[in-house]
Every structure is written in structure tokens, then in C-alpha cells.
C-alpha positions in Angstrom: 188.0 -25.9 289.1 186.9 -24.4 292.3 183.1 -24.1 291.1 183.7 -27.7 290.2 184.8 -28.9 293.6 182.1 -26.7 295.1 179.0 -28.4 293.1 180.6 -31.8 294.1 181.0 -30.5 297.9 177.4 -29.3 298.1 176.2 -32.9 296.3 178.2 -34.7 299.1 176.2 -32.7 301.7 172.9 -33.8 300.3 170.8 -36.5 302.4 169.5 -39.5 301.3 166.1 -38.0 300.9 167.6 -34.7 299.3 169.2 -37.0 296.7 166.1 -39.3 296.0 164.3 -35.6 295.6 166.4 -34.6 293.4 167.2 -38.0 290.9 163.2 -38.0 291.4 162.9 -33.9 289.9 165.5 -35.3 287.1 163.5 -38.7 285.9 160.4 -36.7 285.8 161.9 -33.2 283.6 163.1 -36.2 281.2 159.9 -37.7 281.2 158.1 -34.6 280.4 160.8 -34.5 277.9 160.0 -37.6 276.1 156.1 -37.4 276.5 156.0 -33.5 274.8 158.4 -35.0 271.9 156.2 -38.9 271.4 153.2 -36.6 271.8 155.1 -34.4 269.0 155.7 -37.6 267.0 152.3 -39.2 267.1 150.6 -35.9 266.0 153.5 -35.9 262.7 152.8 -39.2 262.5 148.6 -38.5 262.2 148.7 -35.8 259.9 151.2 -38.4 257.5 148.2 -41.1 257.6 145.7 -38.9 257.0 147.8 -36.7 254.2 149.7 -39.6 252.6 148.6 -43.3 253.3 144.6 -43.3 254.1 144.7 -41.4 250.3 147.1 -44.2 249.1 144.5 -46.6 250.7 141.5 -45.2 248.6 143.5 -45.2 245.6 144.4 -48.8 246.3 140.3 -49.7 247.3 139.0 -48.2 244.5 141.8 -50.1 241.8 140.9 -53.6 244.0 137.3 -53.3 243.5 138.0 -52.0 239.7 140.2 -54.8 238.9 137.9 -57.6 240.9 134.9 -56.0 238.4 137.0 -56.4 235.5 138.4 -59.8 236.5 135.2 -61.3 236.9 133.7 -60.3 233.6 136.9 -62.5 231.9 135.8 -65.4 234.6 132.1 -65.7 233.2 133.4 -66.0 229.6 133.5 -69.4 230.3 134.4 -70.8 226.8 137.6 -68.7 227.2 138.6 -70.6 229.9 139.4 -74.5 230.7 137.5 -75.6 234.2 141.2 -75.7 236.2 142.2 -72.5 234.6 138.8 -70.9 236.1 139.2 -73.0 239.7 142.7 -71.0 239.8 141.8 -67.6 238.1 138.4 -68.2 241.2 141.9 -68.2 243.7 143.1 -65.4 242.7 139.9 -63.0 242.9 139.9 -64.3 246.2 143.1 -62.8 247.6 142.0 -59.3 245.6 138.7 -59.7 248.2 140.9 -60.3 251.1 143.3 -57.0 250.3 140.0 -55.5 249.7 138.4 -56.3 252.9 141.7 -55.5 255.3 140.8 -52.0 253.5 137.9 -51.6 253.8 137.7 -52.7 257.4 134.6 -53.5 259.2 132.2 -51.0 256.9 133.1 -54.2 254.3 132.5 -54.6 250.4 130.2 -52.4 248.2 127.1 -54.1 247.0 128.1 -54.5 243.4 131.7 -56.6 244.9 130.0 -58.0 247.9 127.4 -59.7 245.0 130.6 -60.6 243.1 132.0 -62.1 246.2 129.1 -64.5 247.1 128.3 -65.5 243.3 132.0 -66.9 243.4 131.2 -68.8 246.6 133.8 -66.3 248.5 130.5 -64.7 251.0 130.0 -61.5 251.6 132.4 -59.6 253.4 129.8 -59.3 256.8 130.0 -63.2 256.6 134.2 -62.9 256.9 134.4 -60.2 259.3 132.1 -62.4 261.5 134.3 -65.3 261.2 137.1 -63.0 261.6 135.7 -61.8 264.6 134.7 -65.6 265.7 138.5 -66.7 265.0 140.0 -63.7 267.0 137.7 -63.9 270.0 138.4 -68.3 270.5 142.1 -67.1 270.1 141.8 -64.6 272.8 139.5 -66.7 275.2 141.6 -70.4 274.5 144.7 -67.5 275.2 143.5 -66.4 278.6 141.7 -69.7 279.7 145.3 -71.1 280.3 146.3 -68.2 282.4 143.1 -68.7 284.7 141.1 -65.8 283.3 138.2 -66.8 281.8 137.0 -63.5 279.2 133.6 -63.9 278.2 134.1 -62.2 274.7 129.8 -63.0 273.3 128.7 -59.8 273.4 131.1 -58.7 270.0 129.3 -58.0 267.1 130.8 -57.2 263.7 128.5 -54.6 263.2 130.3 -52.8 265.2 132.8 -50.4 264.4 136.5 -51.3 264.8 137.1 -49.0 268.2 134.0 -50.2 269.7 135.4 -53.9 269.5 138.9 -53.1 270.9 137.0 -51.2 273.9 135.0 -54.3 274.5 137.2 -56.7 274.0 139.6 -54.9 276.8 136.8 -54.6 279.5 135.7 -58.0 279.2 139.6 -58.5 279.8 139.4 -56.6 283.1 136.0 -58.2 283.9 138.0 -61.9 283.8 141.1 -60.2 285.6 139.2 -59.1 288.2 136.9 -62.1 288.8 139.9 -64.6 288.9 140.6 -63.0 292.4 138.8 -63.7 295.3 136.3 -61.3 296.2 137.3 -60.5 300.2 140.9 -60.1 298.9 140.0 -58.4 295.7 137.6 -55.7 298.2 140.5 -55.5 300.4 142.8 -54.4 298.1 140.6 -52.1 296.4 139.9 -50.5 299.6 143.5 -50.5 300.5 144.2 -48.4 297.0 141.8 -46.4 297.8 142.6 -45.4 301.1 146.6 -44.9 300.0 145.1 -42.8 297.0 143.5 -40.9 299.4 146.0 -40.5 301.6 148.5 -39.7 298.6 145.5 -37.2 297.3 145.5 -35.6 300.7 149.0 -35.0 301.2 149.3 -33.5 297.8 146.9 -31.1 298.4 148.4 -30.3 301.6 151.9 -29.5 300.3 151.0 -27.7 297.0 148.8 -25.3 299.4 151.8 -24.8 302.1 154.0 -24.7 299.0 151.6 -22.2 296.8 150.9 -20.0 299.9 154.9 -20.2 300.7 155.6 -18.7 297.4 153.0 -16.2 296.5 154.1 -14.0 299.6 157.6 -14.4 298.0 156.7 -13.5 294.6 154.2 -11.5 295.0 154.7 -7.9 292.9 153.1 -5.8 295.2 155.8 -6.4 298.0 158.7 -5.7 295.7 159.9 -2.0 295.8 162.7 -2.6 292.9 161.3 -1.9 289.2 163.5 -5.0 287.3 162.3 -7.2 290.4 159.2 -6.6 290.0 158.9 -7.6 286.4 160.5 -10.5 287.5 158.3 -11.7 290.1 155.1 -10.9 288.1 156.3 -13.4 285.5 157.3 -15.9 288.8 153.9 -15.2 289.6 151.8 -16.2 286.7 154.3 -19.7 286.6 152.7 -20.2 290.0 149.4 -19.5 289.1 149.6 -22.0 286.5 151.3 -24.6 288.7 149.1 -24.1 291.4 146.0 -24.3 288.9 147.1 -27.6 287.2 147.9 -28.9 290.7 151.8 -29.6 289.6 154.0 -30.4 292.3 157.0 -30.5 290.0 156.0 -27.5 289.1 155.9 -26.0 292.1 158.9 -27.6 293.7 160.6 -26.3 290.8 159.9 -23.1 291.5 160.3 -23.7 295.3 164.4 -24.8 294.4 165.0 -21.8 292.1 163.8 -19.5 294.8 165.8 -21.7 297.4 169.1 -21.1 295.5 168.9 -17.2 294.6 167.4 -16.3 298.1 169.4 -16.2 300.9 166.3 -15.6 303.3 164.3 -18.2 301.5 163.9 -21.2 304.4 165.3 -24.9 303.5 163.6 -27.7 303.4 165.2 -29.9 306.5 162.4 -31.6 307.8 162.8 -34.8 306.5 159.3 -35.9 307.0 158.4 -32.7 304.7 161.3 -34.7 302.2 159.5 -38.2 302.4 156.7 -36.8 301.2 157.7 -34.8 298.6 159.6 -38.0 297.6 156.4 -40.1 298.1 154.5 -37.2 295.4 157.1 -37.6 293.2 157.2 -41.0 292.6 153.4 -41.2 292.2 154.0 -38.8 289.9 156.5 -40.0 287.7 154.9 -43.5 287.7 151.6 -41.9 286.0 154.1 -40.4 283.5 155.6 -43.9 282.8 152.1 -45.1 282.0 150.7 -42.4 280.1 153.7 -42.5 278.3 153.0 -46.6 277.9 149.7 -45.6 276.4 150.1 -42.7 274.5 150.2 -44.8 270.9 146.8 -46.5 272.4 144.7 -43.4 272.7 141.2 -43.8 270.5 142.6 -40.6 268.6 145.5 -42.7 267.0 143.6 -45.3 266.3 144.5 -45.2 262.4 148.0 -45.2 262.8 148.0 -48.1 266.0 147.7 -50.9 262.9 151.7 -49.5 261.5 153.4 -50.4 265.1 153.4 -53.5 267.4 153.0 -52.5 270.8 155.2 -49.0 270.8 155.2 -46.0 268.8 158.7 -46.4 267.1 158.7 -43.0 265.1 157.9 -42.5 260.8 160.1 -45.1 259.3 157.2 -47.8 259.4 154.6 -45.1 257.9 157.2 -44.3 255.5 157.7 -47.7 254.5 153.9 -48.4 253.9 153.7 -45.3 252.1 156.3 -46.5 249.5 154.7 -49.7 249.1 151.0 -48.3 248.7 152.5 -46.0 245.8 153.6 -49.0 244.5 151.0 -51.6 244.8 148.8 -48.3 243.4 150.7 -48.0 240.3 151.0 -52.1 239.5 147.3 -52.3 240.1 146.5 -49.2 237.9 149.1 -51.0 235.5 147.2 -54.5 235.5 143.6 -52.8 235.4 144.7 -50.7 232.2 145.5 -54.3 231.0 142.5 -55.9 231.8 140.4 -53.5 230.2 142.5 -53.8 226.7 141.9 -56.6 223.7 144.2 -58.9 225.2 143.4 -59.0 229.1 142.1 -62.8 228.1 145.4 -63.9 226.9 147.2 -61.6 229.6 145.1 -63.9 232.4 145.7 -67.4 230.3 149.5 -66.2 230.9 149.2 -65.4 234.5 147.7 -68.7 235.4 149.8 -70.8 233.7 152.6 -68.7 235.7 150.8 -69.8 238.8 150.3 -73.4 237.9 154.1 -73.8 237.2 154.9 -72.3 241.0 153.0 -74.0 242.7 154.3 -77.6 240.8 157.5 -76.1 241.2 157.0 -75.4 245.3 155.6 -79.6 245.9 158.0 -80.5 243.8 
């Protein structure tokens, strides 16, 4: 109880500027906290994609383009099929090129399905990406238009690869962000972020060296005459180095707090300008960690996974979900194809498409 009342006594004491310092120390350990474990999590969910789902997906490709192959030797037999039964069993070849295509991303169809694809009138899959592409980028352009930002988004190409669109499409973004401001306020405030980086930049400099210097007398081996000490401060002493090396003020300040505590002659920190600054660091600090956090799922390296979340990385259960289905889809395909190539796959298709033709009467009706 007395330890209790103690802590509390000692909180009470604390300044406004001790407090902030410390609630600031707290928010950025938990950061840290959460950035080591979604790093953790992104990495997991990686090595799932790439030991799970993108094999699931090449399964799934190479059953599509199978079952399209097979499907479309049944459609030229044209005596075995009435002219509606065709225009529906057409329909349906189409949706197997569209799963096709969202798998096979922008490197598109083979030559023998992207043939298939424009004999049946369907194009070939360059010719969808591109109006893809074209639908995506009058979205985006009608999208910011009505905020003020006009995005010139002409320079795309579909030949490009799928990360080199995203990074275009988010600088011409900027570009438009950027030019809706006016140019003397927009070099103002860029000059005025500079000059506060810089100021930020130099007072961090300045109080991880009086901090670093500050330390390294106190921990330094050399000075210590007591054996276990000294084992103690060479380990203090390689946390510094570190600390001091990576330029980590909560690093450092850690350090700085723990010697603080367990050393009476250690000096306290009561200038309160020396505080503000800190303070000032800190929150600079932890607002980079917010972002990076923010951005983590975003990062070119996660790229295959970014298309299984919406704006956050939310942990396995949507990879685990896909997975499941994939399996799925990859056994009824397999299923189906292993029909098709059997003495009644005309028969099997007469049935489907009569199936069709009475739900979609059934859905007017």
C-alpha cells in the first residue's frame, strides 16, 4: 500500500511537460508494439499467399483455360446445338474469360485462349485490360474533378505491369493535389515545412548528442571499478551505441530514465525548455510511426496480398477465407473439366443451359 501511495505521490509531482513526456514515451512503446506485431502479421500473411493461395490460383488458371479449350470444341459442333442454346453457352465462356483474366492480371490470356477469346467476339484480353484501364482512370478523374483536382491519368498504359500503374496513378494524384493550390501559398508552405523540418532536424541532433555524450561518460566500462557493474554497463553501452547509431531518441531517452531512476547522482531533467523539446521530438516521432503504421499494408513488397483487404491489414481470416474457396472452386472446376472431356459433356451442357434459361425466366418473371 505504501509503494502504492508512493507511485501516485511521485505522479502528482510530475509537470505538465513531465507528463506529456511521459504519455508521449507510452504511445510510442505501444506503437512500436503494434508496428513489430502488423510487420509480424504481413510477413505470415506473405508467406500464406505465396505457400497457399498464388498455388491455388495456378491450379484454378490452368483448369479455366482447360475447361474454356474444352468448352469451345462443344460450341463449334454446331449441329449439336440450337442458335439460342449457342448465344447462351457464348455467355457463359465469357464469364470463364473474365475469372481468367482477374487471374491472370495484366500479363493476360495465352495465345491459344486469347485466339479463343476473339473468335467468340469476346477480344483479346490486351483489348479488356485497356478498357479496364480506360473505365478505371474516367472513374478516378470524373472522382477528383468534383473535388477541384484535376489528375491527368494519359500517360497509363496497360502494358504496364500492375505496380507500375498504382505508382502512376498515385503521382499524378499528387501532381493535381499540388497544382489545385496556389503557387505563392503552395512555395510558402513548402518552405515553411522545410524550415520546421529543419529546425526539428536540428534540435534532434542537438539533444541525441548532449544525450549520447551524457550517457557514455555514465556507462562507460572503463570508469567502473566493480566487476558485476561493469558487465552491466558494457551491455548499457552497446544499447547506446545502437540508439545513438539509428539516431533513436526514444531510445535514448529510455535509457536516459532508467539511469535517472537507479542513480542517485544522475542529474534531472528540470529545464523545461530541455522538456518542450523532447516533447516536440516525441511527437514528431510518434506521428511518423502513425503513418508508417497507416502504410505498412501498402508497401510494393505486399503487393500480392493488398487485393485480400480494403484499406487495412485486418489479420489471416480474409486469406483464409479465399483459400477455402480457391480449394473449392479448384475441385468443382476439375470436377466439370473431367465431365467435359467424357461421352456425355454435350448432353451435360444441353442440361446446364436449359438450367440457365429457366433462371433467368424465373428472375423477369
Amino acid at each position: 500500500m505504501s509503494e502504492l501511495m508512493c507511485v501516485k505521490k511521485t505522479k502528482s509531482n510530475l509537470n505538465a511537460d513531465q507528463k506529456a513526456l511521459q504519455r508521449l514515451k507510452s504511445k510510442i512503446e505501444s506503437l512500436q508494439e503494434k508496428e513489430k506485431k502488423q510487420l509480424s502479421g504481413l510477413e505470415d500473411a506473405l508467406s500464406f499467399y505465396y505457400e497457399n493461395i498464388r498455388p491455388e490460383e495456378e491450379k484454378l488458371s490452368k483448369l479455366l483455360e482447360e475447361k474454356i479449350q474444352l468448352s469451345y470444341q462443344i460450341y463449334k459442333m454446331k449441329k449439336s446445338l440450337s442458335k439460342r442454346e449457342r448465344r447462351s453457352f457464348k455467355e457463359l465462356i465469357f464469364g470463364d474469360l473474365g475469372d481468367l483474366l482477374r487471374l491472370s492480371g495484366v500479363k493476360g490470356f495465352s495465345l491459344t485462349i486469347d485466339e479463343i477469346s476473339q473468335e467468340l467476339g469476346w477480344g483479346s484480353s490486351r483489348e479488356a485490360i485497356s478498357n479496364e484501364l480506360q473505365e478505371m482512370v474516367g472513374d478516378l478523374e470524373e472522382m477528383f474533378s468534383d473535388q477541384g483536382v484535376k489528375v491527368d491519368l494519359s500517360g497509363l498504359d496497360a502494358q504496364d505491369g500492375e505496380e507500375e500503374i498504382l505508382r502512376k496513378v498515385f503521382e499524378s494524384i499528387q501532381a493535381g493535389m499540388d497544382a489545385k493550390e496556389d503557387p505563392t501559398v503552395l512555395k510558402q508552405k513548402r518552405s515553411k515545412e522545410s524550415e520546421m523540418r529543419q529546425n526539428i532536424e536540428e534540435m534532434q541532433k542537438k539533444s541525441i548528442n548532449t544525450i549520447y555524450k551524457q550517457l557514455a561518460k555514465a556507462f562507460h566500462p572503463d570508469l567502473e571499478q566493480i566487476v558485476e557493474k561493469k558487465h552491466d554497463k558494457e551491455e548499457l553501452m552497446k544499447q547506446l551505441t545502437v540508439a545513438y547509431e539509428k539516431k533513436d531518441l526514444y531510445a535514448l531517452l529510455d535509457l536516459e530514465m532508467a539511469w535517472i531512476n537507479s542513480s542517485s547522482s544522475a542529474p534531472k531533467i528540470e529545464s523545461q525548455e530541455q522538456l518542450k523539446i523532447y516533447n516536440s521530438i516525441l511527437k514528431d516521432q510518434m506521428k511518423a510511426l502513425q503513418e508508417r503504421i497507416r502504410t505498412l499494408l501498402f508497401h510494393p513488397k505486399y503487393f500480392p496480398i493488398q487485393p485480400f483487404f480494403y484499406d487495412e491489414f485486418t489479420g489471416m481470416a480474409p486469406l483464409l477465407n479465399i483459400h477455402r474457396v480457391m480449394q473449392e472452386d479448384v475441385q468443382n472446376i476439375r470436377q466439370f473439366v473431367q465431365k467435359l472431356q467424357g461421352p456425355q459433356a454435350e448432353q451435360m451442357i444441353k442440361q446446364i443451359l436449359q438450367q440457365e434459361s429457366m433462371r433467368r425466366t424465373f428472375v423477369r418473371l
